[in-house]
N, C-alpha and C positions, 0 to 999 in steps of 0.2 A: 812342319805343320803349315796350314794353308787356310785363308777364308775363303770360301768358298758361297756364291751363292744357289740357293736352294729350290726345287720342285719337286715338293713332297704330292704323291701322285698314290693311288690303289696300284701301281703297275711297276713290275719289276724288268730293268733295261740290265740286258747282259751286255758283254764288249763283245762289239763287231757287231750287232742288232741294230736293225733300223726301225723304228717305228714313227708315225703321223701324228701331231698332236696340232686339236686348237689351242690356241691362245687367247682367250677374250677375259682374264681378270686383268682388271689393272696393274696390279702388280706383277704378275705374269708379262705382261707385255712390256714394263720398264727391263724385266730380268732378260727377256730373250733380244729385246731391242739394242740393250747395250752389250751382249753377249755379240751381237752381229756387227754393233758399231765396233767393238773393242777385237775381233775374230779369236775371245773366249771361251771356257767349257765353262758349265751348270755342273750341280750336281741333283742328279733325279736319284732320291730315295723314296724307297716303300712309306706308305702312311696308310695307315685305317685309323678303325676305333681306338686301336691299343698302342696308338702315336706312331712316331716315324721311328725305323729300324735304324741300326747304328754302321750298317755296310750299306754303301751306293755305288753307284757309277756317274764318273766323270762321262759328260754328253756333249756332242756340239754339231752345230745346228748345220745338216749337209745342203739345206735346199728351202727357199721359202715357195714353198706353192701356193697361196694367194695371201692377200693381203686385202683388207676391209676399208670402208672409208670411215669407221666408228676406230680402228685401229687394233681390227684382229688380225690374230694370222692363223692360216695352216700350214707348219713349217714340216721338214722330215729331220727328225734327228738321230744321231748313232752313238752308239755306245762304246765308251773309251775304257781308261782303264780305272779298276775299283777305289774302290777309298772309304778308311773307316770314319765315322763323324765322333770328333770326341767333344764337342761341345755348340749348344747354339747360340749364335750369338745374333746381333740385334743393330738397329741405327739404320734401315735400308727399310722403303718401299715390300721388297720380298724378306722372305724367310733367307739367312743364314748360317755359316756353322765354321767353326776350326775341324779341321780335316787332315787324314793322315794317310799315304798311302799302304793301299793293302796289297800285298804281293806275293806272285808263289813260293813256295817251298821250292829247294833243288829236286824234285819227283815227278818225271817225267813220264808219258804212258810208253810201255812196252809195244813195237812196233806190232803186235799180235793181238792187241787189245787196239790200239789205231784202227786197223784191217779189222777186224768185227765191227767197233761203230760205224763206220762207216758202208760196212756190207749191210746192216742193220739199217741206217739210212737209207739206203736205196732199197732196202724189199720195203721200209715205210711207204718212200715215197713212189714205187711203180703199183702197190695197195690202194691210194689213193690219188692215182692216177697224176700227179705232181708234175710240172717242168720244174722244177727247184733244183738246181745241182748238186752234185754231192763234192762236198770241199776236194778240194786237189791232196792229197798224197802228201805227207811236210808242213801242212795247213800249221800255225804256232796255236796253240790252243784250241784242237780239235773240239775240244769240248765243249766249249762257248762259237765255235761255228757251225757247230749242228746244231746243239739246242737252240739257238737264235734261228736256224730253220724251223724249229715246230713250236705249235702251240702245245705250251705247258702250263700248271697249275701254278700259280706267284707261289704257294709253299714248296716246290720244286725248284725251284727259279731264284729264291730266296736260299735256299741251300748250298745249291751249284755255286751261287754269287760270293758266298763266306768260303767256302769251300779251297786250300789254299794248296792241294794237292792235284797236281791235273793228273796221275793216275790213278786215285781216287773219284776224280771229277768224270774221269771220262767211264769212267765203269758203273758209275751210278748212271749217266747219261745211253750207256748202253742196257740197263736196266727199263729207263724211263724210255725209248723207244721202242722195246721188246714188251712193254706192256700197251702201248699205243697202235702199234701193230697186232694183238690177240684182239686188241677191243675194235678194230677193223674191220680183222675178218669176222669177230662177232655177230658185230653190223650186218657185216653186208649176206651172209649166213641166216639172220634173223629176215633181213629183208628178203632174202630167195625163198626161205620158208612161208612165211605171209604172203607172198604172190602166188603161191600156190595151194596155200589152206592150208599147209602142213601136209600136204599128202602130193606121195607121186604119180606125175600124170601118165598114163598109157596111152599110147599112140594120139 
């Protein structure tokens, strides 16, 4: 068990995810500043209306892209590995907690279930016209390196995150790209259709 300090956020960070964040509360900025003094992980857990979720991910800070003279920042951060919060605690500037690491089961995805998400990634992303790669072949956790490629719904994202079977993991994630890809082509189908009134043109 670990204290851990905290960034309760609407946004759910999987491991190997990068995403942008400002920083302009104060306490926010003491958390990320000593995280950079100290070259520490945060932990970013989900928070809405109905509090902070009890799995997160350990984060740390890959890059600061600017810096304010009031003493914001917009930094890049990545996603490490998970962790459960089993209590919060308190005496800091920012939000706290004891933490425990979350880790996977021995269940591995079947080389043949690999090869689909991943063929699945790529008819996504040539759909949507994408330079984003498609993980290499071996990738450790295929399943949190594609999904950290797409945008997903935080209730998907939040699942994947507890989720302690990655071939379990990666078959839902090849579910959730096989539904991202109908609603694509949907698109752009509805879009062909409305550019021509619904009717086929002759000559």
């Amino acid at each position: 068990m670990s204290e851990l300090g905290l960034f309760p956020l609407p946004l759910v960070l999987l491991p190997t995810e990068q995403v942008p964040l400002h920083i302009f509360e104060e306490r926010y900025k003491d958390l990320i500043t000593e995280c950079l003094d100290d070259e520490a992980e945060f932990g970013l857990v989900y928070a809405d209306e109905a509090g902070i979720r009890e799995v997160g991910t350990r984060a740390v800070v890959v890059e600061v892209l600017s810096r304010f003279e009031d003493g914001r920042m917009n930094v890049l951060i990545e996603g490490r590995d998970r962790f459960r919060l089993l209590d919060l605690t308190s005496g800091r500037t920012f939000q706290t907690g004891d933490t425990a690491p979350l880790e996977d089961v021995d269940d591995l995805a079947d080389a043949d279930t690999e090869e689909r998400a991943r063929d699945l990634f790529d008819r996504l992303r040539e759909l949507t016209s994408s330079e984003i790669q498609v993980p290499e072949p071996g990738t450790p956790q295929l399943s949190y390196a594609l999904a950290a490629r797409v945008e997903l719904a935080a209730e998907a994202k939040l699942e994947l995150l507890a989720e302690t079977s990655e071939n379990v993991r990666l078959e839902r994630v090849c579910e959730l790209l096989e539904e991202a890809a109908v609603a694509v082509e949907r698109q752009r189908s509805a879009a062909e259709r409305a550019a021509t009134n619904g009717k086929v043109e002759l000559g």
